[in-house]
N, C-alpha and C positions, 0 to 999 in steps of 0.2 A: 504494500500500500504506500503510493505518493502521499505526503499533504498537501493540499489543495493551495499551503501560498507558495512552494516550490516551484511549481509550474504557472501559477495564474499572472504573475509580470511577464513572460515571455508569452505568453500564447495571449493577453490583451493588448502586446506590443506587437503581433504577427496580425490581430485583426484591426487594429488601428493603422497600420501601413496601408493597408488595401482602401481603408478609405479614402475619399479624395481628400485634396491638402485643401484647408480653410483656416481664416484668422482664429476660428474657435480652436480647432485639432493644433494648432501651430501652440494657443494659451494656453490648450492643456497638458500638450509634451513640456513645455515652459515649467508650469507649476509643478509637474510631476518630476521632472528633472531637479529644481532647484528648491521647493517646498513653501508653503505658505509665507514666511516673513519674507521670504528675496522676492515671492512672487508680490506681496502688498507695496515692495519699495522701487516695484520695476512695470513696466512697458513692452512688450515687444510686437514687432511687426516684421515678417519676409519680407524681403527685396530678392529677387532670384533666389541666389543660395545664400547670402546675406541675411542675419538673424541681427535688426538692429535694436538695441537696448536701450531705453531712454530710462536711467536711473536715478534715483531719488535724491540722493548725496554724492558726492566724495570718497566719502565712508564707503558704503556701498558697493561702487565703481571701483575703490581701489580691492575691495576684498571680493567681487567677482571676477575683475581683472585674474586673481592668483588660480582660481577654477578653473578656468573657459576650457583646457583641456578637456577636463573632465563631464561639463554641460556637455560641450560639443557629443560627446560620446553617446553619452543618457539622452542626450535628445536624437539622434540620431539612430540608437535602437530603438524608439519609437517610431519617429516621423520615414527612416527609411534611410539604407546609407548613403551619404552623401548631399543629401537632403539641404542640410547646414552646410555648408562648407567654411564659414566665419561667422562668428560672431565681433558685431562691433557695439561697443559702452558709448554712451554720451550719458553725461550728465544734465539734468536738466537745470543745472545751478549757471550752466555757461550759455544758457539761451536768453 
């Protein structure tokens, strides 16, 4: 016998690929990648493969700066590989 959360992040990231890509599926790999707080102090929107980040602080910015390897990864076994190809940070302190 499997337990049911062993296999259920891979096989609801195999039916979430197939769907079409949308700003919702894009917010949800987002929050799902990076978890409630980062997702309250963040933005994001596709541009091609361009994953742009409009973040809350400085703060923020500089401590998802030290991730992005690893989002890039987590979001991209959801969304599909390649999918992401960069993520870019702005702050919204500099607009």
């Amino acid at each position: 016998m499997v337990p049911v959360q062993a296999f259920m992040p891979d096989a609801l990231a195999a039916l979430l690929r197939l769907a079409p890509l949308t700003p919702e599926k894009v917010a949800f790999a987002w929050r799902t990648a990076v978890g409630g707080a980062v997702d309250r102090a963040t933005g994001v929107e596709l541009q091609g493969s361009t994953l742009m980040v409009a973040v809350k602080s400085d703060e923020w910015c500089h401590e998802l700066g030290r991730s992005l390897p690893m989002i890039r990864a987590r979001l991209n076994h959801v969304l599909g590989d390649g999918v992401v190809s960069r993520i870019d940070l702005r702050s919204e302190l500099a607009r």
